[in-house]
N, C-alpha and C positions, 0 to 999 in steps of 0.2 A: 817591457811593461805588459802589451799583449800576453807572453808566455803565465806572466804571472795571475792577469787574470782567468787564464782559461784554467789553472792550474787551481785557484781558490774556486773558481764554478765548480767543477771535476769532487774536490773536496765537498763541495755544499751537498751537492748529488747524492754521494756515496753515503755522507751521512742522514740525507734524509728517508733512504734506502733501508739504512742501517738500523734508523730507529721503526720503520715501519715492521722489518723483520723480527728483530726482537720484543715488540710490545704488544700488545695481547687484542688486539682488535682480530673479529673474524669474518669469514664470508657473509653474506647476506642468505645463504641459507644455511648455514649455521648459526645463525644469529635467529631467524625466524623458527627453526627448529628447536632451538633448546627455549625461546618466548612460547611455543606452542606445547612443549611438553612441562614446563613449569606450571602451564595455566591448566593443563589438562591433571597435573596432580593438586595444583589447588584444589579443583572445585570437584574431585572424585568423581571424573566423566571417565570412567572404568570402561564404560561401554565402547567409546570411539578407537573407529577402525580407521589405521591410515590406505590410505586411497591409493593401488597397487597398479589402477592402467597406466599404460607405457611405461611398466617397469619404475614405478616405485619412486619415480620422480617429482613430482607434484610436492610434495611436501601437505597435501589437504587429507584432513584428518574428517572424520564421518559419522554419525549415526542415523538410518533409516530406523522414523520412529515408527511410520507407515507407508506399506507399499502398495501402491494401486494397482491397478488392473485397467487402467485405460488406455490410451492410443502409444505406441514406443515414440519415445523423441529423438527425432532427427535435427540437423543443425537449422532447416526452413521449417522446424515445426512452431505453431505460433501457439504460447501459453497466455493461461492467466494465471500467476500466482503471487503468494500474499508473504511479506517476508517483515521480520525484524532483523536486527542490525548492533551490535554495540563493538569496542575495542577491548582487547582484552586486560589494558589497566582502566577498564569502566570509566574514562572521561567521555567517554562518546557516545552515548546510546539513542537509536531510535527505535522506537518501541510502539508507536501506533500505526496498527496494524490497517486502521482506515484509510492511512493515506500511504503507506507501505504497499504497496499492491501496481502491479505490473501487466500488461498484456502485449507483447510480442512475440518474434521470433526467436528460439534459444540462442542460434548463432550471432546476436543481437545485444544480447546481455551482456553489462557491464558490470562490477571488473571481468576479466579474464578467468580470472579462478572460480566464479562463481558460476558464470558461462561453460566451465568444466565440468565445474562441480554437478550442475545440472544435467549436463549430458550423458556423465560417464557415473555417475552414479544413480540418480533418480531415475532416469532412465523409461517411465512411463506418467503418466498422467494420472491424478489423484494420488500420489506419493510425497509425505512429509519427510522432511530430513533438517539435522542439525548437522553444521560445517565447518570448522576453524582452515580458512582462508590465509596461508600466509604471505605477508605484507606487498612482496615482489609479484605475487600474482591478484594483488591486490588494488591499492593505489600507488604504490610505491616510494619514494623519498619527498615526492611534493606535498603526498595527501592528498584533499580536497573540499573545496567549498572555502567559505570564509570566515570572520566572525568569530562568536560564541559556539558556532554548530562547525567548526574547522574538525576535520578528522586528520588528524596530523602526521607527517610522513613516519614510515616505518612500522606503520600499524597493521598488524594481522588482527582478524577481526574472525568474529566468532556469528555467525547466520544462522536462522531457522526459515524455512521456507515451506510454504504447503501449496503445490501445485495444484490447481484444481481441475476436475476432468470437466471442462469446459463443453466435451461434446455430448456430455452425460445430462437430458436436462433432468432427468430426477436428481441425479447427486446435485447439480446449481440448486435445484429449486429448495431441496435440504438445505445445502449452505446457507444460502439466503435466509431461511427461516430460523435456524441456529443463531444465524449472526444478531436476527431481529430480535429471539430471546433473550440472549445474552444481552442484546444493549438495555432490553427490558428489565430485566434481574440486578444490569448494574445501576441504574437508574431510576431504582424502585419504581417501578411502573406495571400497573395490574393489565398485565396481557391480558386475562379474561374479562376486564372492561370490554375489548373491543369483542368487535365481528370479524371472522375470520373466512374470506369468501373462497371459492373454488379455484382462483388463480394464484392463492397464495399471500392476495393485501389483506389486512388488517385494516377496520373502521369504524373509529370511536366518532359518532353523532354528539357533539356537546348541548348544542343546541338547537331543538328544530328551526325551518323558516319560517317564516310567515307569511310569504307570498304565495301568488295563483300559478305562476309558471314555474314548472320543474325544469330542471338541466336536462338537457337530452343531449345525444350523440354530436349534434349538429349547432348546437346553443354556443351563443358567445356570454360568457359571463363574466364580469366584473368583479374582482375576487380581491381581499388581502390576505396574504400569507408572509409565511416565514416557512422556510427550507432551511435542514437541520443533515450534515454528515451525522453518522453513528458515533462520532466523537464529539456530538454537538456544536462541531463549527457549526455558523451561520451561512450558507452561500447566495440565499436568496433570501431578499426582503423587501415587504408591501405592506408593511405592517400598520400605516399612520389608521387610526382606528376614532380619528373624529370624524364628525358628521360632516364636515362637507367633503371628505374624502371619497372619491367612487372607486379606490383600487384601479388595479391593472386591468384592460379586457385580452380576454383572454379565447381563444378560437377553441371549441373542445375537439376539433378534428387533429388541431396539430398541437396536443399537448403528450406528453409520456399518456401511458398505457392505464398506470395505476392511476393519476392524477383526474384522468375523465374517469373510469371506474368509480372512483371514491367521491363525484361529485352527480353523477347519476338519478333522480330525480330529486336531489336537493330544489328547495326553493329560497330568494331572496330572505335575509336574515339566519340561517344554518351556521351553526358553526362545526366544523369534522375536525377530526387531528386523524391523518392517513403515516402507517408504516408499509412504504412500499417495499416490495423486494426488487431486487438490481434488476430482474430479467422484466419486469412491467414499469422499469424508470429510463436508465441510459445505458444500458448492459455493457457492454465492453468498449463503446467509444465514450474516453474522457472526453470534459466537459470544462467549460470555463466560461463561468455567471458574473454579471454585474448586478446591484440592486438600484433600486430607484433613487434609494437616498447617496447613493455616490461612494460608497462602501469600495474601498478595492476588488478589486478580481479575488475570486474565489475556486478553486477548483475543484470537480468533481471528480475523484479517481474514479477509474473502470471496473466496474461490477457493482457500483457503491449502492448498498440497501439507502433509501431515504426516508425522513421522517419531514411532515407538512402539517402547521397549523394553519386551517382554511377559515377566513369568515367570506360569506357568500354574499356579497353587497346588491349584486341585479343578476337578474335575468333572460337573454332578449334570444329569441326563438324567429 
């Protein structure tokens, strides 16, 4: 009886061998290679170079839209850059670039192939690049995340990425200003409304105050606002706007940069709407806000331009 069972296993074996061999299933980089040259004739990316360090292996396909001229990267070199994201049968896209954005070390970056990709092709600071990631040096057969927003195994994905020369402060302080246009242009909002100061905030006065004490450096004031990502999340909110409400008090010594700037001798009753740039708000340390009214947690990615509706409720010197 024995004999016979080892003799039907033996069988089960060889047939299951059998059918693996002859049925048409392929490696996992043949299988991401011919998903990544399908997609690359779909969408006539004529331009992309497959990615040749260490001999042609990688399987990451390339295009440098722009190349910088800032610092080379090394594996402990620490970036900030801004990235999109989708799957190449487009169930999966993230696409907002405000909360897309990173500041670490290269050797740091997650997936694997992007972490490559960054290294061995962009290779300096202030260099944009689009990347088709395939899936194994990607997330691999799990995917990731959960839900609605699941990026599901086997997915090679397709990246743009714009490294920013983070040690450059004219090119930040550009970006930053590009970025604030742009949300102005998307958002129909007349940039030349405001004022445009020397450090780069923008300061629309809505309405003057009416009190005798101005803000100064050193003033604690009593403020309602609302804090506004370039996506117009919400992150921060003070907004209850009746009369027994006195706002937040607020220290101008330890506020961001722009924040006291743009409240500078306002007096009780002022209303400002301030667009600050990243480098006079939280510049590259992320940030994670609660509001008054009990709102979830909110975060501020690293670099993030911010926009603030201010009402200026007291004054105290």
């Amino acid at each position: 009886m024995k004999k016979t069972y080892s003799a039907l296993f033996l069988l089960f074996i060889m047939a299951i061998v059998s059918c693996r061999k002859s049925g048409n299933d392929v490696d996992i980089k043949t299988y991401d290679s011919n998903q990544i040259k399908d997609y690359i004739a779909a969408n006539v990316l004529s331009s992309m170079k497959r990615d040749t360090v260490g001999g042609d292996t990688s399987g990451i396909y390339y295009q440098v839209t722009r190349q910088g001229r800032g610092a080379a990267l090394a594996y402990d070199t620490r970036i900030a850059y801004i990235y999109t994201l989708r799957s190449l049968d487009g169930k999966f896209i993230m696409a907002d670039t405000i909360t897309g954005r990173n500041y670490t070390a290269v050797g740091l970056i997650s997936p694997k192939g992007l972490m490559m990709a960054i290294h061995d092709v962009i290779k300096n600071k202030g260099t944009s690049a689009r990347f088709l990631i395939p899936s194994r040096l990607a997330y691999g057969v799990n995917g990731t995340t959960s839900g609605s927003s699941r990026l599901p195994g086997n997915a090679s994905l397709d990246y743009t990425i714009n490294v920013l020369d983070n040690d450059n402060t004219a090119a930040m302080a550009a970006y930053d200003d590009s970025s604030i246009r742009n949300y102005c242009t998307a958002n129909n909002i007349n940039i030349n409304s405001y004022t445009k100061t020397a450090s780069g905030l923008y300061i629309k006065v809505g309405q003057a105050g009416t009190g005798t004490t101005a803000v100064t450096a050193t003033s604690t004031v009593n403020v309602q606002y609302l804090g506004y990502l370039l996506n117009n999340n919400v992150f921060g909110q003070y907004d209850d706007q009746s009369s027994t409400n006195v706002g937040t008090a607020l220290d101008m010594q330890t506020v961001i940069a722009g924040f006291q700037e743009g409240l500078l001798g306002l007096t009780s009753g002022a209303k400002v709407d301030l667009l600050i740039p990243s480098r006079l708000a939280y510049g590259i340390t992320p940030q994670t806000t609660t509001s008054a009214t009990g709102a979830a947690a909110v975060s501020i990615p690293t670099f993030s331009c911010l926009r603030y509706g201010i009402n200026v409720v007291s004054v105290t010197n």
